[in-house]
C-alpha atoms as one frame of an Amber mdcrd trajectory, in Angstrom:
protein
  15.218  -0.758 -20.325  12.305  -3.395 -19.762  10.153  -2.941 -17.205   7.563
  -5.431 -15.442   4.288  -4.259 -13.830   2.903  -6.965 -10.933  -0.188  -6.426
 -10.329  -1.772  -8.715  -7.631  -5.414  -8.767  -7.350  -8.090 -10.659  -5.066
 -11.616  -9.529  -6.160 -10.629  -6.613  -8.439 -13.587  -6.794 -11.236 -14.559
  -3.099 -10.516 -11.234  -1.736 -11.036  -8.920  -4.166 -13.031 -10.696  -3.240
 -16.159  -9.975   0.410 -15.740  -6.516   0.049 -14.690  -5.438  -2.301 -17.613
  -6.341   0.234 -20.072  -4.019   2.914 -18.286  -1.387   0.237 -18.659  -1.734
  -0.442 -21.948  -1.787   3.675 -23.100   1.656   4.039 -21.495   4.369   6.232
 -23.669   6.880   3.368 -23.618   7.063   0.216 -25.668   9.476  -1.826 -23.290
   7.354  -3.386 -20.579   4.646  -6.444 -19.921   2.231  -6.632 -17.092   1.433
  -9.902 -14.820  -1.660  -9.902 -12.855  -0.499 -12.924 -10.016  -4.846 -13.193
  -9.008  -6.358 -15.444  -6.281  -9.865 -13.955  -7.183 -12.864 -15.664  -6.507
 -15.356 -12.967  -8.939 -14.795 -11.961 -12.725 -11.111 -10.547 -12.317  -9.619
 -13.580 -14.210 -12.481 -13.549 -17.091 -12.161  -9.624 -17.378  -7.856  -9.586
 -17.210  -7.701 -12.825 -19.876 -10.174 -10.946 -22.314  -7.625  -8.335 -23.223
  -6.068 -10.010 -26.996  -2.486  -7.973 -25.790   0.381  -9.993 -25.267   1.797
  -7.409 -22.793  -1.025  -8.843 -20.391  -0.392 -11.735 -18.884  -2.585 -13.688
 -16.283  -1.122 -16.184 -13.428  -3.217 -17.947 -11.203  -1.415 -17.384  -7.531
   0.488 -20.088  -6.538   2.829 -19.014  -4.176   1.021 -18.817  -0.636  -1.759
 -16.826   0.017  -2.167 -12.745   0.565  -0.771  -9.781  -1.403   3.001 -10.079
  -0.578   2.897 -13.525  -1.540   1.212 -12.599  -5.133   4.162  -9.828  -5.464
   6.760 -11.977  -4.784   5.617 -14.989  -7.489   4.906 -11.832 -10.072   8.541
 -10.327  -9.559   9.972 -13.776  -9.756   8.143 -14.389 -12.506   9.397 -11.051
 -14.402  11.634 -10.794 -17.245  12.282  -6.571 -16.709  15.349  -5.309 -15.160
  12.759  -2.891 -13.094   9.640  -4.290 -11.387   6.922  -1.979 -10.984   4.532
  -2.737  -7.773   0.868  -1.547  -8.558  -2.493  -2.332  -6.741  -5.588  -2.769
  -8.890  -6.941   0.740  -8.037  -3.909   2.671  -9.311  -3.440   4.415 -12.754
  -0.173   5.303 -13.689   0.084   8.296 -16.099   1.623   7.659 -19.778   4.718
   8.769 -19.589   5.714   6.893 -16.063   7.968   4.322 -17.756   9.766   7.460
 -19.676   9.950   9.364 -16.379  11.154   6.242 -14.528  14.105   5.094 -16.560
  16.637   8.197 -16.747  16.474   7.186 -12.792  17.310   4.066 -13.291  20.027
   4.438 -15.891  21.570   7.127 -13.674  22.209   4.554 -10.881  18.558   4.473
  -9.058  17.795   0.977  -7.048  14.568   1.779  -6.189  12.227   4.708  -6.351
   9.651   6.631  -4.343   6.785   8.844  -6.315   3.985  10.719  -5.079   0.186
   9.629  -4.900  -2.848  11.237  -4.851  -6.398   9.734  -4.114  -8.660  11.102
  -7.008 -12.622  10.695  -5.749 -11.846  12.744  -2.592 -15.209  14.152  -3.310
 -16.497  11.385  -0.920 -15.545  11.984   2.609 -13.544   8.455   3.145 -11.282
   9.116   0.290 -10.702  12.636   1.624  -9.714  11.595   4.521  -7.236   9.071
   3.754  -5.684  11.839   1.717  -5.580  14.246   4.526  -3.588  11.495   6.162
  -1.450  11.111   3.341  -0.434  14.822   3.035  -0.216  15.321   6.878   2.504
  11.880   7.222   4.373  12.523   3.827   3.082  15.565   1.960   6.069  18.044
   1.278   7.579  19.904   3.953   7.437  16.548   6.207  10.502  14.767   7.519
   9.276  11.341   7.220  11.406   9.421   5.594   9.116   7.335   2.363  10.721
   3.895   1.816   7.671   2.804  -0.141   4.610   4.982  -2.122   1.745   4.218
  -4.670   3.948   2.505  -7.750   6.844   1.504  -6.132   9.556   0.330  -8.348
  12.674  -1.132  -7.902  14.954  -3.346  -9.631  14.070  -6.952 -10.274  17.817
  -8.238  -8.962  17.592  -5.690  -5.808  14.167  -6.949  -4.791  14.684 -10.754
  -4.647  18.168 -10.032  -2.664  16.380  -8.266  -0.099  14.210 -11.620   0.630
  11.284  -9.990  -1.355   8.241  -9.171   0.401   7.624 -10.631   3.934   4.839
 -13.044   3.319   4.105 -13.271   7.066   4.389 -16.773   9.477   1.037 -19.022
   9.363  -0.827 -16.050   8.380  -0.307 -13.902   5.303   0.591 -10.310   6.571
  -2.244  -8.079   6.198  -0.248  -4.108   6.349   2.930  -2.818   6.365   5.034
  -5.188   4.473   5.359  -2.600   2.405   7.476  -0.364   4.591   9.376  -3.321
   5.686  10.355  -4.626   2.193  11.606  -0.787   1.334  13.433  -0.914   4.742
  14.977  -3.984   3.583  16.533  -2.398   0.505  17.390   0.628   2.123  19.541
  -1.504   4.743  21.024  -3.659   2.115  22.663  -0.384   0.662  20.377   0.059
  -2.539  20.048   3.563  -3.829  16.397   4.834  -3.007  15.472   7.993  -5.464
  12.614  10.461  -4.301  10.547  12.024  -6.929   7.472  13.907  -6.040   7.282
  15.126  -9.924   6.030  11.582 -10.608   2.713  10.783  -9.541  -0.124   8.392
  -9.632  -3.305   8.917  -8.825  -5.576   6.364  -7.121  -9.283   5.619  -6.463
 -10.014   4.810  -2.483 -13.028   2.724  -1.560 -16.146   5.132  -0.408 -18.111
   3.100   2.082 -17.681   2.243   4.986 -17.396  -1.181   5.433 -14.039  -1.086
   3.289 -12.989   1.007   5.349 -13.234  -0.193   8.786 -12.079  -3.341   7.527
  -8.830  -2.006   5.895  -7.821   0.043   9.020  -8.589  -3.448  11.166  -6.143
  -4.922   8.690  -3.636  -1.801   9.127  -3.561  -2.865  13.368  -3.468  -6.477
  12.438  -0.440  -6.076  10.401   0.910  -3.593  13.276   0.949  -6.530  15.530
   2.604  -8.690  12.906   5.523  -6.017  12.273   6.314  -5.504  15.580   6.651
  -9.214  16.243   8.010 -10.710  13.120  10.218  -7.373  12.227  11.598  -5.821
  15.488  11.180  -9.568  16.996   9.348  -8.552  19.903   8.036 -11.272  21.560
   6.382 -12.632  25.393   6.367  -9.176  27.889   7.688  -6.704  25.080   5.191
  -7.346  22.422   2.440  -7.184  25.313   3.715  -3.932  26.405   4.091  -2.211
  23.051   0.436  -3.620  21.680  -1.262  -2.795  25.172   0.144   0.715  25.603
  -0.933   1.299  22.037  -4.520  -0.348  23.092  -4.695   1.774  26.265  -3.601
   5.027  24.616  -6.022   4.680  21.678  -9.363   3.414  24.366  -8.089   6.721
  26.103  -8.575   8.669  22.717 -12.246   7.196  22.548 -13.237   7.641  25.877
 -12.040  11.196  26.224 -12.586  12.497  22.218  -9.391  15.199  22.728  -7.170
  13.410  20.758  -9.949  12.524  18.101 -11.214  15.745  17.476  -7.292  17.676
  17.980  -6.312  14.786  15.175  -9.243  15.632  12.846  -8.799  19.092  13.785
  -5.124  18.842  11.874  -6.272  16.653   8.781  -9.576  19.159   8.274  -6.715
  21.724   7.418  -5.792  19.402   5.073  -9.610  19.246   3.455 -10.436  20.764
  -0.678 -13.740  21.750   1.181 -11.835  23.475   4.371 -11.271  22.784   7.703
 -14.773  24.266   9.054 -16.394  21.845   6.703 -14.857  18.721   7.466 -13.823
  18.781  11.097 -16.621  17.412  12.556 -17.047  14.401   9.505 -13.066  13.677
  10.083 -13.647  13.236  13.803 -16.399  10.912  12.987 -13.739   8.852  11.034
 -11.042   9.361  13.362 -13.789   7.808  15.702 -14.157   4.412  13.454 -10.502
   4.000  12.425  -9.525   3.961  16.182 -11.488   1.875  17.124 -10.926  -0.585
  14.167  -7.147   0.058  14.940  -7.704  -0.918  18.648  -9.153  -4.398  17.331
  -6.804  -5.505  14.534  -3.998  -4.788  17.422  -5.587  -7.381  19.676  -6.064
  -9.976  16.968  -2.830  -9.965  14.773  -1.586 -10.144  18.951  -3.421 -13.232
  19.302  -2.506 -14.298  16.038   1.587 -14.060  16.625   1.066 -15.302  20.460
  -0.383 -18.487  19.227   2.414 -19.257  16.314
């Protein structure tokens, strides 16, 4: 079975380096990789200095944004099975040898577990607090998308591909959607938390307000271009999310009972990190509160 990694990148020179070299120590000889890039640093210079032929560099053409550098890469791919990795994410060797007995036993797409590695710094912890709370074992959620998503090539493209968004590229949760997608068209989804990837999360701070902005921009978007809520039901479902997280900042309960849950979560313990997660809690509302009100703007004015 060939397989086809799509990476897309924007910026990536302190990662892409790194995560190339994972890719090209995997236990399988049947793959290639395309980086689809719309980078404005080194990331092309660093990807195109790699003498492999299993690399290959495109320059994004199709649109603008992440979904729309996924879907040119998967077109683009000659494997049965596409493999969707960020820049930050390092698959272990024997992935591709994990991944096909799925596939060859009648697998559409599958779901894998992640883990952040640097969760010595406090951001990175967090986010994987988050991760275990929503879809560690023992939760009910149901996981129609992880950290090296695959899926196959023919499954992808008739589920539309990834939702690139209206006149603005979407900025979270296509993901979800585009496994939603498959899952309605009546592919086979396969769950295996034995397979996981491990991923580095950005430590300061800046990244990360500006990442959970994006994740209440992109709420916006989903609601409107996905559940097609539009004129008084979009502005009730955005505003009661508004006025329910301002009511979390104002009154700190929620914050600190929310931190209080992911602490228990913490390597270093919940004593440790309750009052450092509430501090985050703090910024990631409040960054969520904002992206809300722009991607609403955004949609209202398409």
């Amino acid at each position: 079975m060939f397989f086809s990694i799509v990476i897309p990148t924007y910026n990536e020179e302190a990662d892409i380096v790194a995560t190339l070299e994972k890719l090209l120590a995997l236990d399988y000889s049947e793959y290639e990789i395309l980086v689809v890039d719309e980078s404005s640093d080194r990331t092309p210079e660093l990807v195109q200095s790699f003498e492999d032929d299993r690399i290959q560099y495109r320059r994004q053409t199709r649109g603008t944004g992440r979904s729309a550098a996924r879907n040119q890469g998967i077109v683009e791919a000659k494997g049965e099975v596409v493999l969707i990795l960020n820049a930050d994410v390092f698959l272990p060797a024997s992935i591709l040898k994990d991944l096909a007995p799925l596939y060859e036993a009648g697998a559409d797409f599958v779901v894998i577990e992640s883990e952040v590695e640097n969760t010595n710094a406090l951001l990175p912890r967090y986010v994987q607090a988050l991760h275990i709370e929503h879809y560690g074992p023992g939760t009910t959620t149901e996981m129609n998308w992880s950290e090296g998503f695959s899926c196959r090539r023919s499954a992808a493209i008739d589920a539309g591909l990834f939702p690139e968004g209206d006149a603005a590229p979407m900025l979270a949760g296509e993901d979800g959607w585009f496994g939603e997608n498959l899952r309605d068209k009546g592919y086979k989804k396969v769950q295996d938390r034995s397979i996981k990837v491990t991923h580095v999360m950005p430590e300061d701070w800046k990244t990360f307000y500006h990442n959970r902005l994006g994740r209440g921009h992109g709420s916006s978007q989903v609601w409107a271009l996905n559940e097609h809520q539009h004129g008084w039901q979009l502005t009730k479902t955005v505003y009661t999310h508004v006025l329910l997280g301002a009511i979390g900042l104002i009154t700190l309960i929620p914050i600190v009972y929310r931190a209080s849950r992911l602490a228990s979560h913490s390597p270093r313990g919940w004593f440790a990190d309750i009052i450092p997660f509430s501090v985050v809690r703090f910024v990631e509302s409040y960054a969520n509160i904002r992206g809300l009100l722009q991607g609403y703007q955004e949609v209202k004015a398409q």
